[in-house]
C-alpha positions in Angstrom: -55.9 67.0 17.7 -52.9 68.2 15.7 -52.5 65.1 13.7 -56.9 66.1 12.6 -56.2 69.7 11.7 -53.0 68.3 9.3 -55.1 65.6 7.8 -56.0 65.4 4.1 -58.2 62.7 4.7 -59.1 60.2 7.0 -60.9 56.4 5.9 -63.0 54.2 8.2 -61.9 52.4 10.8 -63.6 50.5 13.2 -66.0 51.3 16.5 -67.2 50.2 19.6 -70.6 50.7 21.7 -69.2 52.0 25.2 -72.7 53.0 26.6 -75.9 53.5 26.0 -78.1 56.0 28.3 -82.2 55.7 28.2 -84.6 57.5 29.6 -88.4 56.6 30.0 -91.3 59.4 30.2 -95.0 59.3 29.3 -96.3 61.2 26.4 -98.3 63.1 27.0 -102.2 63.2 26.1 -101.2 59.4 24.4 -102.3 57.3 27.8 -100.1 54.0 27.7 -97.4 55.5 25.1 -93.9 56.4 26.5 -90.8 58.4 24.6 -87.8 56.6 25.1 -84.7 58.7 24.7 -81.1 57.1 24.2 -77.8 58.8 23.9 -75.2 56.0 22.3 -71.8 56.9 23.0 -68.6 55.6 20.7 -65.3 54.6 20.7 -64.2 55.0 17.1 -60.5 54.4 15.7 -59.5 56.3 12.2 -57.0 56.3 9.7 -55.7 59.7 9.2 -53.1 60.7 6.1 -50.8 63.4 6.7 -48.1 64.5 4.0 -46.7 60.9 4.9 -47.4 58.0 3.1 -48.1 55.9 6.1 -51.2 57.0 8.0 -52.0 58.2 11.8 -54.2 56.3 14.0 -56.5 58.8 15.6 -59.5 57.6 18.6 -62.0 60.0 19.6 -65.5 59.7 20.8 -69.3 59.6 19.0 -72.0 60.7 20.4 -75.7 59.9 18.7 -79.3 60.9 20.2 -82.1 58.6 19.2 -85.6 58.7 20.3 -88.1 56.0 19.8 -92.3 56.0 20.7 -93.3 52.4 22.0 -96.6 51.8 23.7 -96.0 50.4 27.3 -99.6 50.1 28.7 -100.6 51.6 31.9 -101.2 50.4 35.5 -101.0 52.2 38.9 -100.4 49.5 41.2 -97.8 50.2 43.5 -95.3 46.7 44.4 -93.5 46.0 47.9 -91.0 43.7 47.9 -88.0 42.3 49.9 -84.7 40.8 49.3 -84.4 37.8 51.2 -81.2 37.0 52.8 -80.1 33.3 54.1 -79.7 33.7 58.0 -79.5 37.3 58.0 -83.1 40.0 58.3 -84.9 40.5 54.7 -84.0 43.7 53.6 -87.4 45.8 52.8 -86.5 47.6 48.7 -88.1 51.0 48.2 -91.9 51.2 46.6 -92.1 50.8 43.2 -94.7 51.0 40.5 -95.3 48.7 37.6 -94.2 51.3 35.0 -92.1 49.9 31.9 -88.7 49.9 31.9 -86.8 50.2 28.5 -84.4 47.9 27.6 -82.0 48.8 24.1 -80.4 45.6 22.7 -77.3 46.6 20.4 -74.0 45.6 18.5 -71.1 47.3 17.6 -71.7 49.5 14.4 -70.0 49.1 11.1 -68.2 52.8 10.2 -69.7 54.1 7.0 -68.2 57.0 6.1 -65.7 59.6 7.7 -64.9 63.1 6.7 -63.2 66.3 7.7 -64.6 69.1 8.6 -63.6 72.9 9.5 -65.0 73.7 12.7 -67.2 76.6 12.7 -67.5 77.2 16.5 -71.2 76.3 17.1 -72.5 74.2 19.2 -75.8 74.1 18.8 -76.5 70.5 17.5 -73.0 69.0 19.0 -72.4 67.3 22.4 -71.1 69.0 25.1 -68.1 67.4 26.6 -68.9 67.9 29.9 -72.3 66.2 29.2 -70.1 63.1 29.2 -69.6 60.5 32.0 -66.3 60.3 33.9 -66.4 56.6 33.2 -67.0 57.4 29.3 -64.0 59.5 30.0 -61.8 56.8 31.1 -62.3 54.4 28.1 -59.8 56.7 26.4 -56.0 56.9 27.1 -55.7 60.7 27.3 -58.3 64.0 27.4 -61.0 64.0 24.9 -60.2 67.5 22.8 -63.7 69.9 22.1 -62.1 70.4 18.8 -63.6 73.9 18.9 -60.8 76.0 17.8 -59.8 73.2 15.3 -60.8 70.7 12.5 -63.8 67.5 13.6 -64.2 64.8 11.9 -68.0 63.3 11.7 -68.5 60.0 11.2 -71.7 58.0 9.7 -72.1 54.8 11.3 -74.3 51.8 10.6 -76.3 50.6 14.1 -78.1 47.3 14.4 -80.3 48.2 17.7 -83.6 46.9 19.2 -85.5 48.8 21.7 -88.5 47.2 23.9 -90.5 48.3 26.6 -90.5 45.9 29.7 -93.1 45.4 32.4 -94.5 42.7 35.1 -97.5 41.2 33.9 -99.8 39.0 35.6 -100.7 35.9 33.9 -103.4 33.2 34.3 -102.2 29.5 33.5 -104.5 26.7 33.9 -102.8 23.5 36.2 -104.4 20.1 35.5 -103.6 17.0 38.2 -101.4 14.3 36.9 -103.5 11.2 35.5 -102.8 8.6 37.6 -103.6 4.9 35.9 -106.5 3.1 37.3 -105.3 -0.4 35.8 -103.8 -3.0 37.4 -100.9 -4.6 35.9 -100.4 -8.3 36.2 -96.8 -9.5 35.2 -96.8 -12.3 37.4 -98.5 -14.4 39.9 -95.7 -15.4 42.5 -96.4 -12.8 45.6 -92.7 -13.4 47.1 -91.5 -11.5 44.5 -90.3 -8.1 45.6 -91.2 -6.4 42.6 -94.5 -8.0 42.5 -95.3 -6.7 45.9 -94.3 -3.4 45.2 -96.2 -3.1 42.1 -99.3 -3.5 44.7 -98.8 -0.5 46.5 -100.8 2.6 45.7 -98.9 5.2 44.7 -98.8 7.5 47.6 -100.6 10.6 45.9 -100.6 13.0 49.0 -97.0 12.8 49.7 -96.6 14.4 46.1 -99.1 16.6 46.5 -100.1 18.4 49.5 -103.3 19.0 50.9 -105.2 21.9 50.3 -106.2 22.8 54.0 -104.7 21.3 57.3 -106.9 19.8 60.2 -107.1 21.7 63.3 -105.8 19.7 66.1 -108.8 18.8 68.5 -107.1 17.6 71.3 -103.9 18.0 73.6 -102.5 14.9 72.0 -102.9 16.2 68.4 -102.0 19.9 69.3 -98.5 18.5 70.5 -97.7 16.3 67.9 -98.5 19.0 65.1 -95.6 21.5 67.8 -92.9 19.1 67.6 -93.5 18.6 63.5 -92.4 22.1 63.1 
């Protein structure tokens, strides 16, 4: 913080996505439109001049709000599920209901500008500090400084981002049987050959593709046979 308020000037550096936070709520009176809100947090590295030719290398954090109006549909069907587990009891999840989920695609962000500024002591439009995660917190080597009795530096940065709305949807595909040819074909006449006999054999359709319904058993026989298969 000492090496901001001494600056004369400070020149771009480079940045870092660390974390992106979304939220998802309905609009309301819009049926099937949501409000996504995102909060991008930075890492960004300057280059601060002091009365010394060579500069200071100075890291704080950016922090950017972005809201964004997709429609997402609507549908109130509410999905079980469980998490199957090899050998151990399925696990049952929580209820869910088909409501989109967000998803924000991004790169890092090219550092436009950078400039000095005196700090009035307002903090109407600025991010709290403590509205920070502890794991945001830890990306940085020491304490991140409010800068409220100081100098801040804001920073313009370029981001390249793409925000969608995700759901499951059901869909309808059509499933035609394989063709299976209806021509014999006669590459030779000696039946010893293997290959000959083999080319005889129908192609064993059922074992590829299994019945649609299963006989009952009808009798004791049957019924004991159809126990030991399983």
């Amino acid at each position: 913080m000492d090496a901001i308020n001494r600056a004369l000037s400070v020149k771009g550096g480079t940045a870092k996505l660390l974390y992106v936070y979304v939220d998802v709520e309905p609009v309301s009176f819009n049926r099937g439109f949501y409000t996504v809100d995102m909060r991008f947090f930075y890492s960004v590295t300057l280059q601060a001049y002091l009365s010394c030719p060579a500069p200071v290398t100075v890291e704080g954090l950016c922090v950017f709000d972005k809201r964004a109006i997709l429609f997402g549909s609507e549908g109130n069907a509410k999905i079980f599920s469980s998490e199957m587990r090899v050998g151990e009891p399925d696990i049952q999840m929580m209820r869910r209901a088909n409501a989109p989920t967000a998803v924000v695609e991004a790169v890092d962000p090219i550092v436009l500008d950078a400039r000095i500024m005196d700090c009035c002591g307002k903090r109407e439009c600025d991010c709290d500090l403590c509205e920070v995660p502890s794991f945001i917190n830890d990306c940085f080597g020491g304490n991140l400084s409010c800068g409220d009795d100081g100098r801040r530096i804001y920073v313009t940065l370029g981001q390249f981002s793409i925000v969608r709305l995700e759901r499951d949807s059901q869909l309808l595909v059509p499933v035609y049987d394989y063709c299976m040819p209806d021509k014999e074909c006669d590459c030779g006449s000696n039946n010893e050959d293997p290959c000959c006999i083999f080319r005889n054999i129908a192609f064993p359709v059922g074992e590829f593709f299994p019945p649609n319904t299963v006989r009952t058993p009808e009798s004791y026989e049957d019924a004991k046979c159809c126990c030991c298969c399983k």
